[in-house]
N, C-alpha and C positions, 0 to 999 in steps of 0.2 A: 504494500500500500504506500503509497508516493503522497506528499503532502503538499500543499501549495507553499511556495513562499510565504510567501505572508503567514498565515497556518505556524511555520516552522520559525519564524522570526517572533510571534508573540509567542509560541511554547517559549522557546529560548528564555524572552524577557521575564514570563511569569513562574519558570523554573528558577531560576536565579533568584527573586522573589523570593518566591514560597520557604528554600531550601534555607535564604537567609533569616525569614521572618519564624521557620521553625527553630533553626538554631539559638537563634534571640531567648524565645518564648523557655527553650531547656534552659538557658544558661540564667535569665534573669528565676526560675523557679529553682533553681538546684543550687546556685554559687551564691553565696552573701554578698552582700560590696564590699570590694575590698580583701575577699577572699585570695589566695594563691593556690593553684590545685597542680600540684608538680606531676607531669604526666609519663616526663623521659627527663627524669631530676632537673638542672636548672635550666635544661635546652627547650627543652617544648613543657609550655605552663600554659594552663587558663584561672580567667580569672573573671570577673562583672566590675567593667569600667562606664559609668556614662561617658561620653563626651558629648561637651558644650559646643566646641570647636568645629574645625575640619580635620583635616589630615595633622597627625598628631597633635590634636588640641588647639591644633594653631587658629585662631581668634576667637577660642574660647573667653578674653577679657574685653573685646571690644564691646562699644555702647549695644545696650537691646534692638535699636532699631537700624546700626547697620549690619547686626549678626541676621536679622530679619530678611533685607536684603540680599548680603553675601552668599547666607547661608541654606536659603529656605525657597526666597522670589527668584534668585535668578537662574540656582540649579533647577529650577521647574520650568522654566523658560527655554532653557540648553535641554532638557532633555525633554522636551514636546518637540524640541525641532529636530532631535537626534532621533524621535522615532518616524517623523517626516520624512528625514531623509532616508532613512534606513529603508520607507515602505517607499518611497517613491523613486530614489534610484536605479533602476534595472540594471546598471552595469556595473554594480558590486562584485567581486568575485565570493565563490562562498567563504574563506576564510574572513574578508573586512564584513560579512554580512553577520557569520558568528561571531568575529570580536565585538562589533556596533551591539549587538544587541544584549551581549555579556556586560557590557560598559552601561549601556540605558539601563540593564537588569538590576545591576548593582546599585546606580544612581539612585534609584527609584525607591530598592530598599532602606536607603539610607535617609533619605528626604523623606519620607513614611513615617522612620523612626524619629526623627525633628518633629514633623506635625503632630503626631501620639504622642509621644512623650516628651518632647523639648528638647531631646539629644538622643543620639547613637549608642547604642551599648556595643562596645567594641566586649574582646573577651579571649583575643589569642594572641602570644607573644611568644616568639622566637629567641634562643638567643646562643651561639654558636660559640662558645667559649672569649665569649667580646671581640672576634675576628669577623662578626657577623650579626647584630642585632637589630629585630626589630621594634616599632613601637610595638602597640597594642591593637590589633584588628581584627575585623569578621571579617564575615564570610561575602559580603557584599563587598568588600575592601580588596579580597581578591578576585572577584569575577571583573571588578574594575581594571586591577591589576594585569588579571590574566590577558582583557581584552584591547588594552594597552600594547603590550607585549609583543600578543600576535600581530596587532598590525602594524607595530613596527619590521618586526621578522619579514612579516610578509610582504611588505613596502622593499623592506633590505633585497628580499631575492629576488622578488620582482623585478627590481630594476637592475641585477647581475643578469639575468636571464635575457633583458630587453639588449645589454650592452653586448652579449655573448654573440 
């Protein structure tokens, strides 16, 4: 069974979604704030962090009303037009179609959690003997991530491939 475009670009977004707003829902019922839960001793740890901010916290101290803006009006904005383009370009190839829509998926999650709750509950941190650490993020933090990633990769060989 073969699914439409379209079809396969909202599953994407509302998978990404769901998986993040399930993860959310265990970690805020199971972990205290403030908790540390060492999973693979002090490399892989979770924990229940809100953030106020964005990407690590960052403008979490600015005024209410341009965190309102920065934080909340204009990622809704960017990502109404991210899923515009997404349904309306036809000459995506599939990989910029999956990462676009990993990227909107994740966005969405996150802006979700601002308007319910007033911030993001991050809950997973990394940390690779200090040669490697991360902040604190979910799971909507890497489908952002991931779909970041891929299209750069995919950007990178693409245009190896055009030069070839």
């Amino acid at each position: 069974m073969k699914i439409s475009r379209t079809a396969g670009v909202i599953l994407i977004i509302v998978l990404n979604i769901a998986i993040d707003q399930i993860s959310k829902v265990i970690v805020r019922a199971t972990i205290e704030k403030g908790e540390i839960i060492s999973v693979i001793g002090d490399t892989f740890r979770l924990m229940n962090v809100e953030n106020e901010g964005a990407f690590l916290g960052m403008g979490s101290d600015i005024n209410p009303t341009l965190r309102l803006i920065l934080l909340l009006i204009l990622p809704t904005l960017v990502l109404a037009y991210l899923i515009y383009y997404i349904l309306k370009t036809k000459a995506l190839d599939k990989l910029s179609l999956i990462a676009l829509s990993c990227i909107a998926g994740g966005g969405i999650a996150n802006v979700y959690d601002r308007i319910a709750y007033g911030s993001v509950t991050d809950f997973l941190h990394l940390d690779f003997g200090g040669v490697f650490r991360t902040g604190i993020f979910n799971v909507a933090d890497m489908s952002v991530t991931f779909g970041m990633i891929a299209l750069l990769l995919g950007n990178f060989f693409s245009k190896k491939k055009k030069e070839s």
